[in-house]
C-alpha positions as CSV (number, residue, x, y, z in Angstrom):
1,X,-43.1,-13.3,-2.8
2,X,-39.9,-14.0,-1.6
3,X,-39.0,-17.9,-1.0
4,X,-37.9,-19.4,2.7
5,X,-34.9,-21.5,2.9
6,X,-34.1,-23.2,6.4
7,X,-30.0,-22.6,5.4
8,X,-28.2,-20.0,3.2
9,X,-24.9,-20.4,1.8
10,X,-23.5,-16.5,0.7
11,X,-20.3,-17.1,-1.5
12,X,-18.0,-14.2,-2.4
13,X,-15.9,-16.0,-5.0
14,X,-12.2,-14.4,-4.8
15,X,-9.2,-16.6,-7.0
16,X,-7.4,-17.2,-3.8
17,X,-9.7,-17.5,-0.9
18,X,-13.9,-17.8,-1.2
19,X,-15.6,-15.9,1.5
20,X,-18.5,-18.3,2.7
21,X,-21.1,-17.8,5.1
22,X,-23.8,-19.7,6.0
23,X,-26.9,-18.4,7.3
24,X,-29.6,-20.8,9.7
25,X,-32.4,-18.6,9.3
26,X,-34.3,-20.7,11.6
27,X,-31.9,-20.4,14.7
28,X,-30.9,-16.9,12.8
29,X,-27.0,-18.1,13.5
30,X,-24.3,-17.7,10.9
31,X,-21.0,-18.8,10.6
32,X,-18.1,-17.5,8.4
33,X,-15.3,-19.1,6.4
34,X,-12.5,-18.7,3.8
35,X,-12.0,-21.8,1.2
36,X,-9.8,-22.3,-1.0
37,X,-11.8,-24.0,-4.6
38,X,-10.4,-27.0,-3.5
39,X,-12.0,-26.6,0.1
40,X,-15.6,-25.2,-1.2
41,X,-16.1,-27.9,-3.5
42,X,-15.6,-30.3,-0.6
43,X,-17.8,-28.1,2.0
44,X,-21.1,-28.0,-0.6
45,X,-21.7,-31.5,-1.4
46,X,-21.2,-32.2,2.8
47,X,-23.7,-29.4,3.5
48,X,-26.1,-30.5,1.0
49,X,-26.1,-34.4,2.0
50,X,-26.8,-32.8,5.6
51,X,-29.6,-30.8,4.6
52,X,-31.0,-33.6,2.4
53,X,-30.7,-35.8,5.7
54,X,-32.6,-32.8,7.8
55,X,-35.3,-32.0,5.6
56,X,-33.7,-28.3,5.2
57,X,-34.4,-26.2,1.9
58,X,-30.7,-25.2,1.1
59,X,-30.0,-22.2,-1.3
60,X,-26.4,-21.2,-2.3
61,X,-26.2,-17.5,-3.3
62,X,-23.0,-16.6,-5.2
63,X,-22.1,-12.8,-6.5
64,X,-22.5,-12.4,-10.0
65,X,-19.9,-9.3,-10.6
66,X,-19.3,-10.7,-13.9
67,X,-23.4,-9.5,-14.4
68,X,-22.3,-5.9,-13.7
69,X,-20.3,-4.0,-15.8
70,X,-19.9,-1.2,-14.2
71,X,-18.5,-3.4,-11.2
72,X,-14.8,-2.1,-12.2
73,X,-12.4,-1.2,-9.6
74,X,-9.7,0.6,-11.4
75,X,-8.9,4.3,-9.8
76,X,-8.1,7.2,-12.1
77,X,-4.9,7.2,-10.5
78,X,-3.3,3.8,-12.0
79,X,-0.7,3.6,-14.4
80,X,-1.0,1.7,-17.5
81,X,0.7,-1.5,-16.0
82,X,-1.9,-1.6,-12.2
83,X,-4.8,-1.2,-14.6
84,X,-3.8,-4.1,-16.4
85,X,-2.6,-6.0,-13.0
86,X,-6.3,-4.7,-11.7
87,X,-8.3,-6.2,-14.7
88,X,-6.4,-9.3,-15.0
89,X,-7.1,-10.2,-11.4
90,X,-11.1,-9.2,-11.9
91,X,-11.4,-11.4,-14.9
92,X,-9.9,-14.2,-12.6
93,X,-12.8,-13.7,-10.1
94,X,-15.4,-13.6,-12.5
95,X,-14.3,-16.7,-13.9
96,X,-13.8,-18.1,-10.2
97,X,-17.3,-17.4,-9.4
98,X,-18.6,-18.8,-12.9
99,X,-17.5,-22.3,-11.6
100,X,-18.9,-22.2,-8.7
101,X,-22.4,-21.6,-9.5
102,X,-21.6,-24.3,-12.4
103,X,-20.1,-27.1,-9.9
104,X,-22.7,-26.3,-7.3
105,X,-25.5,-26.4,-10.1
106,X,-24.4,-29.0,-12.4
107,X,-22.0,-31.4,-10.5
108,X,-23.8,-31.2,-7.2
109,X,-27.6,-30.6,-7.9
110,X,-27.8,-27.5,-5.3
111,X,-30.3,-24.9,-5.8
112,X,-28.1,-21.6,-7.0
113,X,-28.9,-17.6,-7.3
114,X,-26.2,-15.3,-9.2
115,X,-27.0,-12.6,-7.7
116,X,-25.8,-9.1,-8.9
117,X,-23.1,-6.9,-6.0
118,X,-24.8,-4.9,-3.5
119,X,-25.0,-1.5,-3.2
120,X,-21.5,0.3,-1.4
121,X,-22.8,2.1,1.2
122,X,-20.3,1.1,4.0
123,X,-17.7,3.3,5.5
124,X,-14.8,0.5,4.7
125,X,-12.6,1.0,1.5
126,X,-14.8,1.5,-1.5
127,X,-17.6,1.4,0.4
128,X,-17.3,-1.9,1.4
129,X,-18.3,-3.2,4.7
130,X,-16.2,-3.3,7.9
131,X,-16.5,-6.0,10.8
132,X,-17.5,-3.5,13.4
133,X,-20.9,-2.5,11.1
134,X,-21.6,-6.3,10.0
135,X,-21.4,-7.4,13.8
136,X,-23.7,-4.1,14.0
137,X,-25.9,-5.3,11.4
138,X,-26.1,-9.1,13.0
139,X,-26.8,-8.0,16.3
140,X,-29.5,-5.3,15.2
141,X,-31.0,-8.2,12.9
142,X,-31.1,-10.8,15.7
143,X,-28.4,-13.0,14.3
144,X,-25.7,-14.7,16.0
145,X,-22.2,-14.8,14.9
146,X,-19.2,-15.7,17.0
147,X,-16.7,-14.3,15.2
148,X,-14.0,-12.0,16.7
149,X,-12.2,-11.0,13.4
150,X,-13.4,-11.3,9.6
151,X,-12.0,-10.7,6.5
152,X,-13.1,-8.5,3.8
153,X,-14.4,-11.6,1.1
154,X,-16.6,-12.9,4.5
155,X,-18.2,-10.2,5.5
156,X,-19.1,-9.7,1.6
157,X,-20.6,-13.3,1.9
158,X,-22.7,-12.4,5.3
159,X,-24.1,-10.0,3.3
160,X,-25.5,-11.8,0.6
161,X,-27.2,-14.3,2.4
162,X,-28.8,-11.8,5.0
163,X,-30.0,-9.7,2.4
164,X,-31.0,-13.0,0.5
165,X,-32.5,-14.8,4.3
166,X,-35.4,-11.9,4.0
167,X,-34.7,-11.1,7.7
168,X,-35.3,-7.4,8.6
169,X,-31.8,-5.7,8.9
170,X,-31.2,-3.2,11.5
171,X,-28.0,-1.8,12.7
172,X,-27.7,-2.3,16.7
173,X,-29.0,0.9,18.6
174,X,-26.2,2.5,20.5
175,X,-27.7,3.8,23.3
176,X,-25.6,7.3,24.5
177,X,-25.0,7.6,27.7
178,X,-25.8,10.9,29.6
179,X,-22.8,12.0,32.6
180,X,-24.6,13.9,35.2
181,X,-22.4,16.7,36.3
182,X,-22.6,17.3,40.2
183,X,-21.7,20.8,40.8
184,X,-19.3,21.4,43.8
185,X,-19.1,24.4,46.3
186,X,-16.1,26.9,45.2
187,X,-12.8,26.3,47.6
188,X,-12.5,29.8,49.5
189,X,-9.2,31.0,49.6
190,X,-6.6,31.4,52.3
191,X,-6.5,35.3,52.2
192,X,-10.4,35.2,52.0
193,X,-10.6,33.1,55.0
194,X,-7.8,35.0,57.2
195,X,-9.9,38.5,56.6
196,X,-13.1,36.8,57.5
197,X,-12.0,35.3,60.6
198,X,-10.5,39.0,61.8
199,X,-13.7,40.7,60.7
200,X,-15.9,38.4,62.8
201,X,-12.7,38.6,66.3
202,X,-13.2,42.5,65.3
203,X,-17.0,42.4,65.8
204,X,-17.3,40.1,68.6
205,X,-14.4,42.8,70.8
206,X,-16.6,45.6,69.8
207,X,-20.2,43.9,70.8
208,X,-18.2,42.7,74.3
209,X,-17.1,46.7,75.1
């Protein structure tokens, strides 16, 4: 049986910027972020001390890609030298993401799930997810999220705590709307109307004789 947790904290880790997003599944609201390490490790011990304070169950889900080997994104097109480049920057990110869940864990006593990538199924690059089906996905789901842009490591995050938060996900229904066609009576032409106009003088002269 899945557990409830009054906040979610998603983490994408990403060597540069951290895609965050935290999920009140109570008030189902959710807001997104990009931290630096610096940044995170300032946000989770504030957002922790706050749900301490509230009584909240807080749970910080991180992805785990270095749990998946096959989670590679190398293309058979690369050369020798953007494999290398490729690999070099996944390693980073693995090891990004193994401090996290270490910091948050260890440093700062917060409850922590590695959890493994989700499945691609989105029509973004690789599969990913783009910000017109994750504000789908939040509206269908009944979550709020005032957000007008997003950025590929957030939406990732927004993810893995809906998918964690156990609330039903549903893309929004888009309702198709049906254009009534009036039909309109045929213009007669000129010529048409000239010779009818002459037929009906013709038969009025003749009827009169």
């Amino acid at each position: 049986m899945r557990e409830k947790y009054d906040i979610i904290i998603g983490i994408d880790p990403d060597v540069n910027r951290n895609g965050v997003a935290m999920l009140d599944t109570f008030h189902a609201y959710m807001e997104l972020f990009s931290y630096s390490f610096a940044e995170l490790m300032e946000f989770l011990p504030i957002r922790k001390e706050r749900a301490d304070a509230e009584g909240d169950r807080l749970l910080v889900v991180v992805e785990a890609s270095w749990m998946t080997e096959t989670n590679w994104h190398g293309k058979s097109g690369d050369n020798r030298r953007q494999a290398s480049s490729k690999g070099y920057d996944v390693g980073r990110n693995h090891e990004t993401g193994k401090k996290i869940v270490e910091m948050a864990r260890d440093h700062y006593g917060l409850e922590v799930k590695c959890k493994h990538p989700l499945r691609k199924c989105w029509s973004g690059r690789d599969g990913k997810i783009t910000h017109g089906e994750l504000m789908s996905l939040l509206e269908g789901s009944g979550v709020t999220c005032p957000r007008k842009v997003t950025n590929q490591e957030e939406r990732d995050a927004a993810l893995l705590a809906l998918d964690e938060s156990g609330i039903p996900m549903r893309m929004r229904r888009i309702e198709k709307r049906t254009t009534r066609t009036v039909s309109r009576p045929e213009a007669t032409p000129p010529e048409a109307r000239e010779d009818s106009t002459a037929r009906a003088t013709s038969t009025t002269s003749a009827t009169t004789r």
